[in-house]
C-alpha positions in Angstrom: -38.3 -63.0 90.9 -37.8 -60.7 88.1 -36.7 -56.8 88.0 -39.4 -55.1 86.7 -39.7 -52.4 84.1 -39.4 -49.0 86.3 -36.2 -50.4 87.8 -34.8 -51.6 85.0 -35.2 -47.8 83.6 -32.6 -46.7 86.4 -30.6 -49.7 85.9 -30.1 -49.0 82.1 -28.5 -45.5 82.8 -24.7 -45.3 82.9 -22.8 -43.7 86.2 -20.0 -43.1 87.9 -17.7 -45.8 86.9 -16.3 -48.7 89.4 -18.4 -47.1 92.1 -21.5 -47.5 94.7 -24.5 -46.0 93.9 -27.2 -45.5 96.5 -30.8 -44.0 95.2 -34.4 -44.0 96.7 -36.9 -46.4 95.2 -40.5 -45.9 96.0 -40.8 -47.5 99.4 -37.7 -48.8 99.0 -33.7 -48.0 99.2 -31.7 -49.5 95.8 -27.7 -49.8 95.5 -26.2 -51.1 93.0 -22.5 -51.3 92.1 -20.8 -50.0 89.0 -18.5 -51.5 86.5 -15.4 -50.0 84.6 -18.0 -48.4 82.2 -20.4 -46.8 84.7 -22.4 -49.6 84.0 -24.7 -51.1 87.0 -23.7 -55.0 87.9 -24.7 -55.7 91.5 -28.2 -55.0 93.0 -29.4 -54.7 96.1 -33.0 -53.9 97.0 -34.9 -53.2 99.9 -34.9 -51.3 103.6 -31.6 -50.1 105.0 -31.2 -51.5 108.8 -29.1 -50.0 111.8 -26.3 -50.3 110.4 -27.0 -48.6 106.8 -26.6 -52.1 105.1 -29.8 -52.9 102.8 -31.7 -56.0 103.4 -33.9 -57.4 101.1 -32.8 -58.9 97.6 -29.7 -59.0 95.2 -29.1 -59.0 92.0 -26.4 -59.9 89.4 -26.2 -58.5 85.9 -24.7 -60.9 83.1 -23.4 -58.5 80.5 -22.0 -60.4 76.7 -20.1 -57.9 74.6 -18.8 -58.3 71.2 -15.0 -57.4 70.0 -16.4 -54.0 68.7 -18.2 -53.2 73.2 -21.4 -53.7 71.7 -24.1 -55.4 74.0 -25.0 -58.7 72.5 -27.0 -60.3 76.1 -28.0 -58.2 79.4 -29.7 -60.3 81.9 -30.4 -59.6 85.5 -30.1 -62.4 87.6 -31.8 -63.1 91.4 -29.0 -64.1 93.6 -31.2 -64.7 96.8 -31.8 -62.5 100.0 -29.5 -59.8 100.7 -28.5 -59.6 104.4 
């Protein structure tokens, strides 16, 4: 399963650093995790339950930086359901 192009346009923004992020997606609820540089790294995506948790599918983001922080690979990868 890959993330398709109107997620990824969320994804690719920079937030809050080192923080959770919750956000409405269509029919769906998205949260993803921050790293030090506000940059998303953990996904989760689908319907909250009871207990606020989301269940549906996560993701992983693989991120390669140079010495000088510049982004040489991004790659979302599909970790499995989310429960």
């Amino acid at each position: 399963m890959e993330l398709k192009q109107p997620v990824l346009k969320v994804l690719n923004q920079v937030y809050e650093p080192d923080s959770l992020i919750e956000k409405p997606f269509k029919k769906y609820q998205m949260a993803f995790k921050t790293d030090q540089a506000g940059r998303p790294i953990m996904l989760f995506l689908g319907q909250k339950d009871l207990n606020g948790k989301i269940k549906g599918e996560r993701f992983s983001r693989r991120l390669k930086t140079g010495s000088d922080g510049e982004i040489i690979k991004d790659h979302w990868e599909h970790k499995g359901k989310s429960t």
